[in-house]
C-alpha positions in Angstrom: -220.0 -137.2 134.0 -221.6 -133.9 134.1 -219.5 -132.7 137.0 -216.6 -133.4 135.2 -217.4 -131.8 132.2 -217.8 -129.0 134.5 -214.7 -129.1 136.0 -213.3 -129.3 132.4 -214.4 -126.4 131.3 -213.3 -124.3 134.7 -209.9 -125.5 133.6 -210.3 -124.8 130.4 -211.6 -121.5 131.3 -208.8 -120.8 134.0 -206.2 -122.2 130.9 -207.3 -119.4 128.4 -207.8 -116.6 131.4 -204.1 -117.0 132.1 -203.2 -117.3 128.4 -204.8 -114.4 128.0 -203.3 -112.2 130.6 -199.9 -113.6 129.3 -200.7 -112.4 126.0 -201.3 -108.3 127.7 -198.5 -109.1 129.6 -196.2 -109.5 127.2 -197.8 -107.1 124.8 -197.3 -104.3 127.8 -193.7 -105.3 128.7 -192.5 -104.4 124.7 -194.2 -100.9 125.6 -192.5 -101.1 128.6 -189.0 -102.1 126.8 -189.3 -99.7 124.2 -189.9 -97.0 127.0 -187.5 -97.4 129.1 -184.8 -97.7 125.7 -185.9 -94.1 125.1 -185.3 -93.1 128.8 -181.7 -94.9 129.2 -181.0 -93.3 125.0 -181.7 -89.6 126.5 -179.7 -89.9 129.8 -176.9 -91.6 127.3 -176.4 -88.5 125.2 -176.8 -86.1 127.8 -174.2 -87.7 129.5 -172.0 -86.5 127.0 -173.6 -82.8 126.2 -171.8 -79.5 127.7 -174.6 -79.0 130.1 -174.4 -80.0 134.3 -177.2 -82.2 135.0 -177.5 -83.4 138.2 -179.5 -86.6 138.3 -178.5 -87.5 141.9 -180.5 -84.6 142.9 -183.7 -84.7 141.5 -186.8 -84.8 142.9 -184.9 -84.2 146.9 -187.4 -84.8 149.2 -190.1 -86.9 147.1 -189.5 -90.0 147.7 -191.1 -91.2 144.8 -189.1 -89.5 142.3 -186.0 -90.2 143.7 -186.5 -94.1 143.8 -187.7 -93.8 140.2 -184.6 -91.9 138.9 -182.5 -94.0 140.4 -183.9 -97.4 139.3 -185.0 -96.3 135.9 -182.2 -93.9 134.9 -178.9 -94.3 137.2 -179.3 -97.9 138.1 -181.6 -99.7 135.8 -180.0 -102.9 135.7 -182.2 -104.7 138.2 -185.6 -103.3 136.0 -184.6 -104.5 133.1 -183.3 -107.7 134.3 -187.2 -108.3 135.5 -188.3 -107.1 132.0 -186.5 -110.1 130.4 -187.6 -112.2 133.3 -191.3 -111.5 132.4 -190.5 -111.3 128.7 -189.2 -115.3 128.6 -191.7 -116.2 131.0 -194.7 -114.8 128.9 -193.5 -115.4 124.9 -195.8 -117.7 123.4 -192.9 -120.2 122.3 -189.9 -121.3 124.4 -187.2 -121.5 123.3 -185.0 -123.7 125.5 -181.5 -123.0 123.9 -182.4 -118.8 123.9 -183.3 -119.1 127.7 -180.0 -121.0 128.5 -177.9 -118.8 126.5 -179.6 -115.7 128.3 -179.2 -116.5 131.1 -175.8 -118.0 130.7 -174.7 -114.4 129.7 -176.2 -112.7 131.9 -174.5 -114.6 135.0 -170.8 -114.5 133.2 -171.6 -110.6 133.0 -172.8 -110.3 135.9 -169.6 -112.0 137.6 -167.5 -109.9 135.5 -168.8 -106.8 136.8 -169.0 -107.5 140.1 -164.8 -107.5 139.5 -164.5 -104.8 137.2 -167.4 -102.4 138.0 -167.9 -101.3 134.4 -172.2 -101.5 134.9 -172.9 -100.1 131.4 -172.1 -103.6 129.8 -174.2 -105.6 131.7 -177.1 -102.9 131.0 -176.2 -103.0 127.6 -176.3 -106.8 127.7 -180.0 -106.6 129.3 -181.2 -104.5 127.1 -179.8 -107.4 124.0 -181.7 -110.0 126.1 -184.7 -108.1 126.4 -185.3 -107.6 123.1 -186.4 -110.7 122.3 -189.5 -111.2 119.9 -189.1 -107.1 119.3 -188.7 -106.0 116.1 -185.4 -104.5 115.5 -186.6 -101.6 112.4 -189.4 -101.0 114.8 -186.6 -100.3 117.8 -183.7 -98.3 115.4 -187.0 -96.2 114.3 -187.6 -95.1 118.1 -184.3 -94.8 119.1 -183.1 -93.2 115.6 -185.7 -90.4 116.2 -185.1 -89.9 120.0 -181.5 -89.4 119.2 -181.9 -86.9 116.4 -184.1 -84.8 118.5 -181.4 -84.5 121.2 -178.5 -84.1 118.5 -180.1 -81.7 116.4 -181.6 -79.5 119.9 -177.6 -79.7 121.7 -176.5 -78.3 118.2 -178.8 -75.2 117.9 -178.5 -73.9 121.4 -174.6 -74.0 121.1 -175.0 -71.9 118.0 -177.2 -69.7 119.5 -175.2 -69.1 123.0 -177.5 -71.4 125.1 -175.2 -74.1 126.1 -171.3 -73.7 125.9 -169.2 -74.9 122.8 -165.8 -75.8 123.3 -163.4 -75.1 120.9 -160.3 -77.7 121.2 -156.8 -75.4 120.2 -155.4 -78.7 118.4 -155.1 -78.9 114.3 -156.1 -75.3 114.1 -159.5 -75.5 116.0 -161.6 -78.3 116.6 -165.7 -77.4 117.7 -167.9 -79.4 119.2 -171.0 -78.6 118.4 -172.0 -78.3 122.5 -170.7 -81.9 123.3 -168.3 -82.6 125.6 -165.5 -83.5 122.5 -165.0 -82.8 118.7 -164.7 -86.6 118.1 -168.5 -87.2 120.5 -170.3 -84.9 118.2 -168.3 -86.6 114.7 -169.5 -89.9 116.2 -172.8 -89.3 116.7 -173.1 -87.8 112.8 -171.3 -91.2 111.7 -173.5 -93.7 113.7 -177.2 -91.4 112.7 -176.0 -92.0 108.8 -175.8 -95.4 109.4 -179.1 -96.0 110.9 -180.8 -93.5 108.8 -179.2 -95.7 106.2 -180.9 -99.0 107.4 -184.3 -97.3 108.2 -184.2 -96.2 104.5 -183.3 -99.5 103.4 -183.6 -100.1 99.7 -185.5 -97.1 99.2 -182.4 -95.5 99.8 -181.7 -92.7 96.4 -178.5 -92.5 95.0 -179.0 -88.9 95.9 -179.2 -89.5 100.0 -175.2 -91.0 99.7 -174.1 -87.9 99.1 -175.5 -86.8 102.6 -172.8 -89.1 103.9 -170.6 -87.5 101.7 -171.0 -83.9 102.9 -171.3 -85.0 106.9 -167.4 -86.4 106.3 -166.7 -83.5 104.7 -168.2 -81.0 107.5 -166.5 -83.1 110.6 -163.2 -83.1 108.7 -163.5 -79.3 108.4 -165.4 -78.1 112.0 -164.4 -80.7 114.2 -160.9 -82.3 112.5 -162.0 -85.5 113.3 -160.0 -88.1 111.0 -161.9 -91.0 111.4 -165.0 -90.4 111.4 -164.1 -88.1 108.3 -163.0 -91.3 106.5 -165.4 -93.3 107.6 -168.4 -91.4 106.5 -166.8 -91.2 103.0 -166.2 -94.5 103.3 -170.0 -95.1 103.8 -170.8 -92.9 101.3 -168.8 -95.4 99.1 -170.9 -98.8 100.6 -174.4 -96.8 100.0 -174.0 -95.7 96.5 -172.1 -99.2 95.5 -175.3 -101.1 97.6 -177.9 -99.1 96.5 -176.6 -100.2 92.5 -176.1 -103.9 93.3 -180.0 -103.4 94.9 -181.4 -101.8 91.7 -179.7 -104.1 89.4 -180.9 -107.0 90.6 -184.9 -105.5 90.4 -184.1 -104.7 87.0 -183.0 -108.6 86.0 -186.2 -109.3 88.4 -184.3 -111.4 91.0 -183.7 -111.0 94.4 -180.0 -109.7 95.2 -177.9 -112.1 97.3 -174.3 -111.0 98.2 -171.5 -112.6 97.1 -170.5 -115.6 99.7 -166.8 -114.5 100.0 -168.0 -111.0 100.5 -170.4 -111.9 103.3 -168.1 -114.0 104.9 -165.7 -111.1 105.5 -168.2 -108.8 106.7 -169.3 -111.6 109.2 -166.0 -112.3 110.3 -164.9 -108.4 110.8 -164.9 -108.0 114.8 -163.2 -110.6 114.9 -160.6 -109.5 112.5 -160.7 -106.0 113.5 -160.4 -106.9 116.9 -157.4 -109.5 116.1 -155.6 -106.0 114.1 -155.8 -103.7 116.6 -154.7 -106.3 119.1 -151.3 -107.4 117.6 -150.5 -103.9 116.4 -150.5 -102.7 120.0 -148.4 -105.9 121.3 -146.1 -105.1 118.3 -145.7 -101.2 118.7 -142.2 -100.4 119.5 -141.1 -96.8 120.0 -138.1 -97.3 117.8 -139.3 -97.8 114.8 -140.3 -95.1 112.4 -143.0 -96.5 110.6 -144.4 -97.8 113.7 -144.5 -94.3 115.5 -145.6 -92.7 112.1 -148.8 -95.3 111.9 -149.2 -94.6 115.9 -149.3 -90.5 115.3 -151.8 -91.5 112.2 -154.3 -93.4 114.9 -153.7 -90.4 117.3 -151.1 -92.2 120.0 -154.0 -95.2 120.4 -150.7 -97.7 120.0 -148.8 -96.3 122.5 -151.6 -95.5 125.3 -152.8 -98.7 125.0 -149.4 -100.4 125.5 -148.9 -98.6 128.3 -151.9 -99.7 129.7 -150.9 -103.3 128.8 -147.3 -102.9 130.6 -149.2 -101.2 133.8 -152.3 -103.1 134.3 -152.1 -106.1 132.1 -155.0 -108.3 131.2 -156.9 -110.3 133.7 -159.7 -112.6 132.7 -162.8 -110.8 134.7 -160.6 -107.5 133.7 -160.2 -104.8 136.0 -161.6 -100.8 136.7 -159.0 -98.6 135.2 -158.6 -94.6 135.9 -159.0 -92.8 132.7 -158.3 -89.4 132.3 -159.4 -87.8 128.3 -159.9 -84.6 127.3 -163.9 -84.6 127.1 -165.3 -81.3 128.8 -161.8 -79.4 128.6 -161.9 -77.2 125.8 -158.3 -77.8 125.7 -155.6 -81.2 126.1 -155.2 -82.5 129.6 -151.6 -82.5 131.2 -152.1 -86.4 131.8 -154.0 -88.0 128.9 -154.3 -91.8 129.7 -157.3 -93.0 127.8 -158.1 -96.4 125.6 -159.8 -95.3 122.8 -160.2 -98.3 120.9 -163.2 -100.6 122.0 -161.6 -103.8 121.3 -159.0 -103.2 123.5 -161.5 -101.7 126.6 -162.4 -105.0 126.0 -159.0 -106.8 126.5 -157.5 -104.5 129.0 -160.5 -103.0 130.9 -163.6 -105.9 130.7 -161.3 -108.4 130.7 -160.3 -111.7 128.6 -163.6 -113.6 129.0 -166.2 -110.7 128.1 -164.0 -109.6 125.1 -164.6 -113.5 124.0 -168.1 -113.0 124.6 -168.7 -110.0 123.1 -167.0 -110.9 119.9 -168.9 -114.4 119.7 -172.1 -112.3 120.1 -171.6 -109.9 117.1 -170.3 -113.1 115.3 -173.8 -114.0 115.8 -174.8 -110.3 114.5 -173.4 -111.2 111.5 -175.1 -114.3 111.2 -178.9 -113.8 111.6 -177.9 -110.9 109.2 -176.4 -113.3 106.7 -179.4 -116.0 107.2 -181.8 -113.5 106.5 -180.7 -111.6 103.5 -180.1 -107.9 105.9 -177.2 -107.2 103.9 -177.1 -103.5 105.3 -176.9 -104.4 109.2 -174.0 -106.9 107.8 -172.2 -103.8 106.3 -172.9 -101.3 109.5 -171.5 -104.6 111.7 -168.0 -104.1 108.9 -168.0 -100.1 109.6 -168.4 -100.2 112.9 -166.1 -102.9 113.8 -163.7 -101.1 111.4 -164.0 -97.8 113.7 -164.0 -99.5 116.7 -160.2 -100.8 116.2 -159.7 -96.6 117.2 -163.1 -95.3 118.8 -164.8 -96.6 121.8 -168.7 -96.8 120.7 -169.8 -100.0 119.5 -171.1 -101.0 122.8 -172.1 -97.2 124.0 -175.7 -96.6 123.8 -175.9 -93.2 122.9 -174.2 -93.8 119.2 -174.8 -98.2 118.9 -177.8 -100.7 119.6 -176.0 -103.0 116.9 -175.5 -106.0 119.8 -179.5 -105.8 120.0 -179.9 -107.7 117.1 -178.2 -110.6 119.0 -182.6 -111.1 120.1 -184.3 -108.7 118.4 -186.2 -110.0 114.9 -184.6 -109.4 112.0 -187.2 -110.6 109.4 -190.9 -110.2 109.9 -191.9 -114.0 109.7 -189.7 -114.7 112.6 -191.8 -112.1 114.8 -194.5 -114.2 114.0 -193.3 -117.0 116.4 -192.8 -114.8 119.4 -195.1 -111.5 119.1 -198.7 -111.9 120.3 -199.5 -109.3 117.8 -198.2 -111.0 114.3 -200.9 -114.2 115.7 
């Protein structure tokens, strides 16, 4: 009897040991999550400043830094894939239908790329799986920060003569602020108002709107970029209408809770924006005067992307496409052939099946937003859907983690099941 007792309590001992090193385990591989989001962030936006940086080369002739650089920053996909791995493997809870649907994704991405080469989704897709038991606020706060460093840095030295800004000759002049492209820099002033708009939350002033206000009002007049004029304005519009419906509801001392139709819509608006954009471009027809008018509007995205269509078509798997844009030039290229809008990269260039997938999972955005009363990710899922249907950065890194929230926690009392540190 008393040598099984003692053999009990070995296994007993052995059972919280390994408990316990799960528990550091997992606790280290969020630090390492969050760490490598910052590195993969950085080399993002950099990709798209006017400033040569060879990554290939550094660190020639160390060994050490090489393989780092390259696993880390130019191929991380294999790293992060054993981040998740650990992730799963050490989370207090499993959760049998999460696992599945991981790892269902990752394969059907993985197949997908394999065809059409196009590695940044399947990084973008590890980085969604990783996140799980991470909280998103605490993520957006990181990356939010990391990105307004670089932003705000590339925009001084072009201003002081350190890096190069191009000036685009089209509508007059068109700056860049020391990015590669007017509309790169617009972006990146849309998609920081958003997420300082959901860091701010409902402590957001009427006052801070106007910020919004002023950025459309600046891109319009620096960098002539349309949309990202409009949709700032248009956000300026949301904020100030939010921020009311927020305060009203302290004042009558209940909690506010969005109208069902309304939150419906939002849910439901990559699909629909993604349906629009779609049938507009099968429907374009050269002929017809409104139709060229509305393409001139969205700045040719109808009639590139048709083209596109009629050349290529659209495969299942999809298919590695040459692009050729104007980013870097200072000037329009001879032979512009690029596909602007993301919903159709996704038809055209990632092919039938991913676009399926990648519209079910920001369905599911907009549904763990719904479920848990985050009414402002619910309206940056309608804006950014919205500006997708013409602009490519919904699934880009540099400007939009949204597809994150697919895993991340949304609502503090659902960390609770998976993160060590909320036990």
């Amino acid at each position: 009897m008393e040598a099984e007792n003692r053999t009990a309590d070995k296994i007993a001992d052995i059972k919280k040991r390994v408990q316990h090193m799960k528990e550091r385990l997992f606790r280290l591989s969020e630090n390492w999550y969050v760490g490598m989001l910052v590195i993969l962030t950085i080399h993002a936006v950099l990709s798209y400043v006017q400033v040569d940086i060879m990554w290939e080369e550094m660190g020639q002739g160390i060994p050490v830094i090489q393989f780092l650089i390259t696993y880390i920053v130019l191929q991380p996909n294999h790293l992060l894939f054993a981040l998740a791995v650990i992730r799963y493997l050490c989370a207090e809870e499993y959760n049998i239908k999460r696992i599945v649907a991981a790892f269902v994704i990752y394969l059907i991405s993985a197949h997908a790329v394999k065809i059409n080469q196009y590695d940044e989704i399947l990084m973008m897709l590890l980085l969604m799986i990783g996140a799980w038991g991470i909280s998103f606020r605490k993520l957006i706060r990181v990356y939010f920060v990391t990105v307004l460093i670089i932003f705000v840095c590339v925009v001084a030295a072009s201003q002081l003569g350190w890096i190069e800004e191009l000036v685009y000759k089209s509508r007059g002049g068109r700056r860049a602020f020391g990015f590669t492209y007017p509309t790169r820099f617009a972006s990146h002033v849309f998609f920081l108002m958003l997420w300082y708009w959901y860091l701010r939350d409902r402590k957001l002033r009427y006052q801070e709107a106007f910020l919004a206000l002023g950025a459309g009002i600046f891109v319009q007049l620096c960098s002539k970029a349309r949309l990202n004029a409009v949709m700032l304005i248009m956000l300026a519009a949301v904020m100030l209408w939010q921020t009311f419906s927020f305060r009203r509801a302290e004042q009558r001392g209940t909690e506010y809770q969005m109208n069902s139709w309304l939150s419906s819509l939002l849910v439901l608006s990559p699909i629909g924006a993604s349906l629009v954009i779609n049938v507009m471009t099968v429907l374009y027809s050269a002929d017809s005067a409104l139709w060229k008018s509305l393409d001139s509007l969205m700045s040719s995205r109808l009639v590139l992307t048709q083209k596109a269509m009629d050349i290529y078509g659209i495969c299942l798997w999809g298919q590695e496409i040459t692009l050729s844009g104007n980013g870097g030039l200072g000037k329009t290229a001879s032979k512009y052939f690029y596909i602007d809008s993301a919903w159709m990269q996704f038809s055209v260039q990632y092919g039938l099946v991913m676009l399926v997938i990648l519209l079910v999972l920001f369905w599911i955005v907009g549904i763990r937003a719904r479920k848990y009363g985050n009414w402002i990710i619910l309206w940056i899922l309608a804006l950014v859907s919205l500006h997708s249907m013409i602009e490519p950065q919904i699934l880009q890194l540099q400007y939009c983690p949204l597809i994150l929230t697919v895993f991340a926690g949304l609502k503090e009392n659902e960390m609770r099941k998976t993160d060590y540190e909320e036990n």
